[in-house]
C-alpha positions as CSV (number, residue, x, y, z in Angstrom):
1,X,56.8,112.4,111.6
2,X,53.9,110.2,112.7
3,X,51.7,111.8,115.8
4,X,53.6,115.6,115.2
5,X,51.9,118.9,116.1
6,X,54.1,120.2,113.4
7,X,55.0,120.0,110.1
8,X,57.2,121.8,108.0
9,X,56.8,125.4,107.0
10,X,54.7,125.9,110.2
11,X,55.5,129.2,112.0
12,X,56.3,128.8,115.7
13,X,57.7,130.3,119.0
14,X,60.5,128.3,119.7
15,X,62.1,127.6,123.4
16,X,65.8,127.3,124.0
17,X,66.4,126.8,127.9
18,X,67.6,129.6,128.8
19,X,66.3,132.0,125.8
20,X,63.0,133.6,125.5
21,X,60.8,132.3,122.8
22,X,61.9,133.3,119.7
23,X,60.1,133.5,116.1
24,X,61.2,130.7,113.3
25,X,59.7,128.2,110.7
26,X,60.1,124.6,111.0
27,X,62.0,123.9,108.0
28,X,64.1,120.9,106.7
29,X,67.7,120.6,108.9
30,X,70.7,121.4,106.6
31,X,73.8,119.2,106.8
32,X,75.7,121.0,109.4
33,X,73.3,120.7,111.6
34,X,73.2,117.3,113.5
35,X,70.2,116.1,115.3
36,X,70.9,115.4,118.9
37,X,70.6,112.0,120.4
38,X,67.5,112.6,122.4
39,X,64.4,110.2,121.7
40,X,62.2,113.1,121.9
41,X,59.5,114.2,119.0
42,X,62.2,117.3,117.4
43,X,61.9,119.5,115.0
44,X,64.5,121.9,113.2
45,X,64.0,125.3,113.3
46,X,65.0,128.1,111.5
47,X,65.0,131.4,113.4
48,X,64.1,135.0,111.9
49,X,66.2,137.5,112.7
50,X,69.5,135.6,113.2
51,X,68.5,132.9,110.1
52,X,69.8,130.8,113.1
53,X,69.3,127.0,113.0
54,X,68.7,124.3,116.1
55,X,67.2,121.0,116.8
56,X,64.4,121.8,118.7
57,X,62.1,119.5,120.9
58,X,58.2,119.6,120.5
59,X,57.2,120.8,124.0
60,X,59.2,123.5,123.4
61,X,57.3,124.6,120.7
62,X,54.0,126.8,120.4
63,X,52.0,127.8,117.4
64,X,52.7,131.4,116.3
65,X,49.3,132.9,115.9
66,X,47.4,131.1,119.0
67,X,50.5,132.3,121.2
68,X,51.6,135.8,119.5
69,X,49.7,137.8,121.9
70,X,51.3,136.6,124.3
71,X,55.1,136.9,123.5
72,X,55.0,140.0,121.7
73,X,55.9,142.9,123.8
74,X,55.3,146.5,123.9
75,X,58.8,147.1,125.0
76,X,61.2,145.0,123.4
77,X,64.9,145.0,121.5
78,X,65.1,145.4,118.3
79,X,66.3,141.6,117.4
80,X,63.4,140.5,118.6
81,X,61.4,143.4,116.8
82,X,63.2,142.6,113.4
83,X,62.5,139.0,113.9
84,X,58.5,139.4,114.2
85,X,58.9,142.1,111.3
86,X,60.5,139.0,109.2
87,X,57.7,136.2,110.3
88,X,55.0,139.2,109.4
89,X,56.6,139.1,106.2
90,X,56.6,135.2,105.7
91,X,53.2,135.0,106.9
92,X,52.0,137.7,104.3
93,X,54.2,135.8,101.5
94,X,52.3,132.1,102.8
95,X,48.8,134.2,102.6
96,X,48.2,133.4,106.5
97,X,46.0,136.0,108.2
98,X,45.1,136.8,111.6
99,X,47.0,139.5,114.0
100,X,46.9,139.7,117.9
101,X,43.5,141.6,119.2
102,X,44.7,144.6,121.5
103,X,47.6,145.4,122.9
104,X,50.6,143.5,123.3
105,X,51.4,142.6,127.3
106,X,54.3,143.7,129.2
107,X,55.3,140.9,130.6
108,X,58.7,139.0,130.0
109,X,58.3,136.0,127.9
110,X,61.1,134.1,129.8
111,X,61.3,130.3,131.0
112,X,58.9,130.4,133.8
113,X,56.7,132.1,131.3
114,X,56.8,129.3,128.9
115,X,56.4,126.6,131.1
116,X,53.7,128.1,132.8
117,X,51.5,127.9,129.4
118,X,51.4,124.4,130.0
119,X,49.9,124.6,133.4
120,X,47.7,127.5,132.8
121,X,49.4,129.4,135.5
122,X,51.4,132.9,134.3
123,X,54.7,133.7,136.8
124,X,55.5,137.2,137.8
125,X,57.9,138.8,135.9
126,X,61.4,137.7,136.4
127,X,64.4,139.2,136.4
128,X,66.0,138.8,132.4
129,X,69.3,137.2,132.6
130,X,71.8,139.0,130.3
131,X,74.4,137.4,127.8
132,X,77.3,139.5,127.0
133,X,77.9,139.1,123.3
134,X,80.8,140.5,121.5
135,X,79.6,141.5,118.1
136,X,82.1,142.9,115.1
137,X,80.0,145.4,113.4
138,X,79.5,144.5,110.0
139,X,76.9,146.3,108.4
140,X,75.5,144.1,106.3
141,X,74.5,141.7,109.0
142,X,74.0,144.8,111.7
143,X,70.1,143.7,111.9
144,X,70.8,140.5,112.8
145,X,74.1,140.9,115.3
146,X,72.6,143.7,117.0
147,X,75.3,145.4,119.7
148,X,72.8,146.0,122.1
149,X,74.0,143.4,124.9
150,X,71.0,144.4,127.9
151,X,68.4,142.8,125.5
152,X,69.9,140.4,123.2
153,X,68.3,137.5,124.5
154,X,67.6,135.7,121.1
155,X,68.1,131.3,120.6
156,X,71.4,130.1,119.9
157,X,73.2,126.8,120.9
158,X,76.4,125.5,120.1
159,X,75.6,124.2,116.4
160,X,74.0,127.9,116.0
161,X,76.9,129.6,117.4
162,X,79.2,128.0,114.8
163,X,77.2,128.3,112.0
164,X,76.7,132.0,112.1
165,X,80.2,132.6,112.6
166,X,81.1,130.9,109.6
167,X,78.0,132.8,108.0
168,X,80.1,136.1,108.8
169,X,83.7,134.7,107.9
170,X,82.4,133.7,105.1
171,X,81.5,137.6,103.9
172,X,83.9,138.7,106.0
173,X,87.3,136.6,105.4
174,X,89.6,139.2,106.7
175,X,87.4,139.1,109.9
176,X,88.6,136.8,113.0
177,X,86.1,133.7,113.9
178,X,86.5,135.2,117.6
179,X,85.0,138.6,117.0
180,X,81.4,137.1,116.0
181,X,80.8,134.5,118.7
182,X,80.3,134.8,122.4
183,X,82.6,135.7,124.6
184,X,82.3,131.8,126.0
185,X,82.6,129.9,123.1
186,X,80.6,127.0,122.5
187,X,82.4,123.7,122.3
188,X,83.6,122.3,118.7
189,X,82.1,119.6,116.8
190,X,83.6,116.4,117.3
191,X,85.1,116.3,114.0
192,X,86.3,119.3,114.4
193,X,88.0,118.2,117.6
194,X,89.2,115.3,116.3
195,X,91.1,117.1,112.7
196,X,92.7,119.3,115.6
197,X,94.2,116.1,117.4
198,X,95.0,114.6,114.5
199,X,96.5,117.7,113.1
200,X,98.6,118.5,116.5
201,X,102.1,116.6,115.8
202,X,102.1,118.5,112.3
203,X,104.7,120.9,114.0
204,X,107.0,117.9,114.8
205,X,110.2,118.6,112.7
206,X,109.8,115.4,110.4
207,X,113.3,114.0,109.1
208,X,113.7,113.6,105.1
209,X,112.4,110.8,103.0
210,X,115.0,108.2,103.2
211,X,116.6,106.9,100.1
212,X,116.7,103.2,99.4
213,X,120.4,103.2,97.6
214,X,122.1,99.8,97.6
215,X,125.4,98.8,97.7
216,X,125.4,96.6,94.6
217,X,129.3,95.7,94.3
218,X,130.1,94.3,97.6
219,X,128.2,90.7,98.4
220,X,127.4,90.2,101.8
221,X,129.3,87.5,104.0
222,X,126.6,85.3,104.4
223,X,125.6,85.4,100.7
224,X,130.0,84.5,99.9
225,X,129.5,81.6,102.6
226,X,126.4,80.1,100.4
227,X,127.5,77.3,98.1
228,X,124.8,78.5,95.7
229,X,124.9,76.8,92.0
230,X,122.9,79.5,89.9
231,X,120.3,78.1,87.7
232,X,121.3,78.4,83.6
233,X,117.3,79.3,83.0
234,X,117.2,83.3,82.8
235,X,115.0,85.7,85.3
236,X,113.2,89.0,85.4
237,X,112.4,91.2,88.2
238,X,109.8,93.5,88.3
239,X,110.1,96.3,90.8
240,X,113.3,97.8,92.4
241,X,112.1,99.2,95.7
242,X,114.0,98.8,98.7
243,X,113.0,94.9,99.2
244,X,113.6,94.3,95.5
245,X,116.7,95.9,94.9
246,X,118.3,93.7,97.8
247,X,117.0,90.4,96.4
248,X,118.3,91.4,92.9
249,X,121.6,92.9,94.2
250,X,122.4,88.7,95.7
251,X,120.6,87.5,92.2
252,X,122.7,89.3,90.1
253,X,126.0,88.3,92.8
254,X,125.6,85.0,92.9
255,X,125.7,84.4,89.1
256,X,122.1,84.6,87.6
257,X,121.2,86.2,84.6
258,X,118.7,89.3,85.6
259,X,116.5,91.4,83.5
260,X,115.3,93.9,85.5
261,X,112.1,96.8,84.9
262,X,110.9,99.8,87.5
263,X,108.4,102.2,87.2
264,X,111.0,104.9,87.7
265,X,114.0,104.5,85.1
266,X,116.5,105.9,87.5
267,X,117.0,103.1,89.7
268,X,117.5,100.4,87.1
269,X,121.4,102.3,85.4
270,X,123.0,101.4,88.6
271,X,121.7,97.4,88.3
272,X,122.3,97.8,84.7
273,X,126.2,98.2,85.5
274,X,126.3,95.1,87.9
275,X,125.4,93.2,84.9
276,X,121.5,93.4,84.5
277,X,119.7,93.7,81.5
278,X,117.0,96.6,81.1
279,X,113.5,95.7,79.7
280,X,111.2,98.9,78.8
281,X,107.4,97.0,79.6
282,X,106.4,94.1,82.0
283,X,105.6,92.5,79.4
284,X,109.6,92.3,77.7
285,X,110.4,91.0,81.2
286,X,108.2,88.2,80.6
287,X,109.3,87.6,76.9
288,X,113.0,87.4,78.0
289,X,112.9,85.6,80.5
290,X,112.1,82.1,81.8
291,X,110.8,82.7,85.2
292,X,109.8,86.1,86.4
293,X,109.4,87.5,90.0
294,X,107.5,90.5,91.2
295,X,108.0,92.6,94.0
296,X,105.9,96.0,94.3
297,X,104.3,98.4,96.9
298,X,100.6,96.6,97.6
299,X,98.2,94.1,95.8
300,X,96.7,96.9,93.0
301,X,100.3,97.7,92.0
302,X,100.8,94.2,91.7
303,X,97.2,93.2,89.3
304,X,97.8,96.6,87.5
305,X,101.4,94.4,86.1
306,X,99.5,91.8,85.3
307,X,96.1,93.2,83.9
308,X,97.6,96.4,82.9
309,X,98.6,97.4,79.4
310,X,102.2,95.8,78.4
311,X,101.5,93.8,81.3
312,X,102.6,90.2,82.2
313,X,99.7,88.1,80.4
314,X,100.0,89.3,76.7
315,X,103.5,87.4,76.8
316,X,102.6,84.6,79.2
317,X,102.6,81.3,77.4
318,X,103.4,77.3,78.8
319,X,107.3,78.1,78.9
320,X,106.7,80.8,81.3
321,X,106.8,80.8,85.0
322,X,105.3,84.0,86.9
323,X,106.5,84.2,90.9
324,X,104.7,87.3,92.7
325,X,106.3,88.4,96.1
326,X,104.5,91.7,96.9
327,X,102.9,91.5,99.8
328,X,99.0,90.7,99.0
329,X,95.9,88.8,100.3
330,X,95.0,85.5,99.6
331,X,92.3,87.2,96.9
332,X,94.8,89.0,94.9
333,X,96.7,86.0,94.4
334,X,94.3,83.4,93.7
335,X,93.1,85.9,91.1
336,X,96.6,86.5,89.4
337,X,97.1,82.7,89.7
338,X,93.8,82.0,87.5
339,X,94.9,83.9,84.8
340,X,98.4,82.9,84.6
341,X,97.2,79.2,84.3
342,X,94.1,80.1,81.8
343,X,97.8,81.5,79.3
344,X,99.5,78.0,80.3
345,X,101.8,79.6,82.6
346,X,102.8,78.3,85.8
347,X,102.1,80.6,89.1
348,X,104.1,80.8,92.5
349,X,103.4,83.1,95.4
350,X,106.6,83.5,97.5
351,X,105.6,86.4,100.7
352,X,108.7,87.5,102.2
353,X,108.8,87.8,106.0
354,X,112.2,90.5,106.7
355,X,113.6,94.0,106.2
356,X,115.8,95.3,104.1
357,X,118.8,94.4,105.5
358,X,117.8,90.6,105.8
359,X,117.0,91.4,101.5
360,X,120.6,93.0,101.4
361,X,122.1,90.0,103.3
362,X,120.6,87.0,101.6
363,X,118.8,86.2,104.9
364,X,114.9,86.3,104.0
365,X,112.2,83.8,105.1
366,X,110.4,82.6,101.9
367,X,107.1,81.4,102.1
368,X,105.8,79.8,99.3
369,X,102.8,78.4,97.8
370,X,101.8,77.0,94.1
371,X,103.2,75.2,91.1
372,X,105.7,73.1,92.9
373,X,107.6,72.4,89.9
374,X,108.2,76.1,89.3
375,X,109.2,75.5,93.4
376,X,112.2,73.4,92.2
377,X,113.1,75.3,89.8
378,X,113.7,78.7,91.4
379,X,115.1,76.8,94.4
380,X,118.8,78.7,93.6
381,X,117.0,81.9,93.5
382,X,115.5,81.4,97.1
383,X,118.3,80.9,98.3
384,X,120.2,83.6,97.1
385,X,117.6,85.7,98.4
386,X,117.2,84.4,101.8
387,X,118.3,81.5,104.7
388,X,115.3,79.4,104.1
389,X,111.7,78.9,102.2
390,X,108.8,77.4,103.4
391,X,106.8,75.2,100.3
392,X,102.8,75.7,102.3
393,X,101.0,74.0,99.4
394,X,97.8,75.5,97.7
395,X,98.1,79.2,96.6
396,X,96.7,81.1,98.7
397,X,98.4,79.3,102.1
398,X,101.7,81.9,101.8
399,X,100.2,84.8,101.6
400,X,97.6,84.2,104.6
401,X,101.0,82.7,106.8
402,X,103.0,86.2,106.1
403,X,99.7,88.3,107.2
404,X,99.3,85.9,110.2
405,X,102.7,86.9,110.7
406,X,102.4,90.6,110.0
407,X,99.7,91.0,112.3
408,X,101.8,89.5,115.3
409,X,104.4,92.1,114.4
410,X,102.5,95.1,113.9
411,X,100.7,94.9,117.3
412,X,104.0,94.1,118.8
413,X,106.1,97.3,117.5
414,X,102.7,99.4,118.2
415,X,102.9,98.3,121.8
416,X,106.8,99.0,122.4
417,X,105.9,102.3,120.9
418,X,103.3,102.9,123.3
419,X,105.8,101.8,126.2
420,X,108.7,103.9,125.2
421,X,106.4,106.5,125.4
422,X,104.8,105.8,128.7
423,X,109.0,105.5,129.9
424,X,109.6,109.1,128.5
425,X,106.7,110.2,129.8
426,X,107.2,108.9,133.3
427,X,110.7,110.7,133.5
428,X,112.2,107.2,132.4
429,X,115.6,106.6,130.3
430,X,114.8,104.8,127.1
431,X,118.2,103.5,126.7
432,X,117.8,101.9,130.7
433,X,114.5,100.4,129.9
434,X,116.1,99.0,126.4
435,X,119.1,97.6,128.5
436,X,116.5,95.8,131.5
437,X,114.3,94.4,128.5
438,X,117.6,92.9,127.0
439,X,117.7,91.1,130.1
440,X,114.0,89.6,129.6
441,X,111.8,86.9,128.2
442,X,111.7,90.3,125.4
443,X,115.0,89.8,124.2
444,X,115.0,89.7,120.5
445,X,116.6,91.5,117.4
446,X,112.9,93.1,116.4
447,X,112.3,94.8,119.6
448,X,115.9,95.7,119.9
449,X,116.6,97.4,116.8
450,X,113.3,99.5,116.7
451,X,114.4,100.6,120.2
452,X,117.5,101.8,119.4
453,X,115.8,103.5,116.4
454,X,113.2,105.1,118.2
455,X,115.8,106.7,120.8
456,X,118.3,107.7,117.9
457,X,115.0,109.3,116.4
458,X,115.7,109.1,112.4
459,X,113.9,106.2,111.3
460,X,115.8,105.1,108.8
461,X,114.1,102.5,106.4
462,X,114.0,99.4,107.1
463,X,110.9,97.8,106.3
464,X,108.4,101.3,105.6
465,X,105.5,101.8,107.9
466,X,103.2,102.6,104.8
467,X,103.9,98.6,104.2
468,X,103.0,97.4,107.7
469,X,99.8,99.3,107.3
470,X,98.8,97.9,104.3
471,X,99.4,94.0,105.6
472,X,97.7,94.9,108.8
473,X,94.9,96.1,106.8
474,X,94.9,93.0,104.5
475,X,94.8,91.2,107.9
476,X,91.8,92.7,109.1
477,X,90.0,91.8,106.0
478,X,90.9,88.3,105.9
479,X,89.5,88.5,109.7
480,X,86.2,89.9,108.2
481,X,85.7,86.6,105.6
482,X,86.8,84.5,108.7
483,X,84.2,85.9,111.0
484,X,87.5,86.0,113.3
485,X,87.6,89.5,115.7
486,X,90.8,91.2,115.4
487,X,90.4,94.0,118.5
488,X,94.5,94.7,118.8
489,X,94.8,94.6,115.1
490,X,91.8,97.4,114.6
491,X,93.6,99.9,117.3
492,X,97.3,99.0,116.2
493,X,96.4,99.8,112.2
494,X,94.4,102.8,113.7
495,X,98.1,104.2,115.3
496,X,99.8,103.1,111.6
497,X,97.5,104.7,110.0
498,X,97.5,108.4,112.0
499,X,101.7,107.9,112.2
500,X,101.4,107.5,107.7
501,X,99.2,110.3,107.7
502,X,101.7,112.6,109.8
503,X,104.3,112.2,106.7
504,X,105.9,108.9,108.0
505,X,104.9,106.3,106.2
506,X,108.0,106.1,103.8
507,X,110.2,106.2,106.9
508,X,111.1,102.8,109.1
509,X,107.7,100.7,111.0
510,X,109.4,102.2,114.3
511,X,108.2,105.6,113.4
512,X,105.2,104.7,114.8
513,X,106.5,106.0,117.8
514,X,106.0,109.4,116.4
515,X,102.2,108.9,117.0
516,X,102.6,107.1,120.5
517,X,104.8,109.9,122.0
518,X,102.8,113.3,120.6
């Protein structure tokens, strides 16, 4: 450091308020120990004795030899005894030279002491403060946790404190973290403090990982009251998770021809007695069928199809039509579109804005962007699949409309989350407060139904919080190219994030809750 009385290696006497000087070397800090926002010229330092390290500032410091005299006493404890024996040592090993002329004085090296040397004044003696210390007796470390309480006055501070008790846990793991610190324990780290918050709802008894079976005999009312004429070209769907296996179920009911592939073979036997046909690659979807649509977990599941070995291009050719649904960025899709149309192929993007009851019911919002030919033609598809589509032009335009729209609803359901909570909190009914907001301007089936979910308490799977994360993630990013702040959106993927991490993001969006409440 520029304009340093110090460098390191340098043996000092070292000040910590409230702690005599103490012998150490100013060494290079290790990783655990953080540097302290103070402005000040610092200096790590390593203690002898207690191998003890801590941040210490410059005035605090005073060259070993010039002040040795001085702080070494006659009548001392034996820390501060072993730790001079240790510095004798290092100086010997360094090849320094010099010792104090005559003998040592009695005086206390304390604060007023220390201070004193800087204006050439020495205090009378005060009285020593004593710091009870609870020390476990190891022998192996009894030289530097010496039991003797009256004149243990050696440098410590909260990063200290914490990394000598690890030291000892560490060769001594049946040994409590509690026996080797103070009896006042220094405050944690903030990491530490916040992987105990985090950490806190892990007691929570968390329901079962919902299934995602569907009911694949029975169509639903609205799909019977659709005067749907099924297209004679034949389709393949890619992915049968609990948005896919609804739009496939009204596919398969409403007459088209369906080849279907999942990653996980068990799901498809029950499609494949409704009438589907079974492909065993991406890439047979492709060759047997005219028009393909995708619909996996987040936008690398989706390019890994593609890209991926057996994937969608090798079999990708001018008769082919490629329709991805998964819910992606405008990135993603650009990309897959580019190398659909360098094969010949032609390239939809259709986002889907509902749950998986509106996929069950045939009452999706399709937005859709691309090839408006390939549009037309899976016109009867859309509408087996949902009440209406939107056709929003360039590709790209779809997928940024559905995370415009994601972002509105994840900051909504994280804020009646939050409000539920405050209700329960306050002594309030959650069933009242859903029946008075009934009554409002907040009225509608979203809010609703993730009350009534959060005060039943099971979360059953609707649309999965692990997918609202990931669009309000993709959101944040698009805010990033666009320069465009996105505050709420930062704190409500924040409370998405910690509720996924708690074992909930397979379960419905409204177990967000889980993280507003505990």
């Amino acid at each position: 450091m520029s304009g340093s009385k110090f460098r390191v290696g340098d043996p000092v006497w070292a000040k910590m308020k409230g702690f005599s000087p103490w012998p150490g070397k100013v060494c290079l800090p290790p990783a655990e120990v953080k540097r302290p926002a103070i402005k000040k010229q610092m200096h790590c330092v390593n203690f002898f004795g207690s191998n003890d390290f801590a941040w210490i500032e410059e005035n605090n410091m005073k060259d070993y030899m010039q002040y040795k005299s001085t702080f070494v006493k006659a009548k001392q404890s034996k820390a501060i005894t072993s730790a001079v024996e240790e510095m004798e040592s290092y100086l010997s090993g360094r090849g320094d030279t010099g010792s104090s002329a005559g003998p040592p004085p009695e005086s206390d090296g304390g604060d007023e002491e220390f201070d004193a040397l800087m204006s050439g004044a020495v205090p009378e003696k005060p009285e020593k403060p004593k710091v009870k210390k609870v020390v476990k007796k190891v022998e192996s470390r009894k030289r530097e946790l010496d039991s003797d309480s009256s004149n243990n006055s050696g440098p410590s501070s909260s990063s200290a404190k914490k990394a000598r008790a690890v030291r000892v846990a560490k060769e001594e793991p049946s040994s409590s973290l509690a026996d080797t610190v103070e009896s006042s324990p220094a405050p944690r780290k903030g990491s530490a403090a916040v992987a105990g918050l985090l950490d806190r709802p892990a007691v929570l008894a968390r329901p079962a990982s919902p299934g995602t079976a569907v009911d694949l005999v029975t169509s639903s009312q609205t799909l019977r009251e659709k005067d749907i004429q099924p297209s004679k070209l034949n389709f393949g769907f890619l992915g049968l998770g609990i948005m896919g296996s609804g739009m496939v179920k009204n596919l398969l009911n409403s007459g088209h021809a369906v080849t279907v592939w999942n990653r996980t073979t068990e799901k498809v036997r029950d499609f494949l007695e409704a009438g589907a046909k079974e492909a065993l690659t991406p890439s047979d979807v492709i060759a047997e069928s005219d028009i393909t649509f995708s619909c996996v977990a987040d936008p690398q599941a989706a390019k890994d199809l593609v890209f991926g070995n057996c994937g969608v291009l090798q079999e990708i050719n001018t008769t082919k039509g490629y329709v991805e649904m998964t819910g992606i960025d405008s990135d993603t899709s650009q990309d897959i579109a580019e190398a659909i149309s360098l094969k010949g192929g032609r390239y939809l993007e259709a986002q889907i804005q509902g749950s998986k009851t509106q996929a069950q019911d045939g009452t999706l919002v399709v937005l859709v962007a691309g090839d408006r030919s390939l549009f037309d033609d899976c016109q009867s598809c859309f509408q087996a699949m949902g009440k209406n589509s939107f056709y929003l032009g360039e590709v790209g335009n779809a997928s940024k409309m559905n995370l415009v729209l994601q972002t509105m609803v994840g900051v909504t359901l994280a804020g009646l989350a939050e409000g539920m909570a405050l209700a329960d909190r306050a002594g309030l009914q959650q069933k009242d407060v859903m029946e008075v907001l009934e009554l409002t301007g907040l009225n509608c089936p979203t809010l609703l139904g993730k009350g009534k979910a959060i005060i039943d308490g099971g979360f059953p799977t609707h649309q999965p919080l692990q997918h609202m994360q990931k669009d309000l993630k993709l959101s944040l990013n698009m805010g990033d190219q666009l320069e465009q702040p996105l505050p709420l959106t930062a704190s409500a993927n924040e409370v998405f994030k910690h509720a996924k991490r708690l074992g909930y993001g397979e379960h419905d969006v409204s177990a967000v809750y889980i993280r507003a409440r505990f």
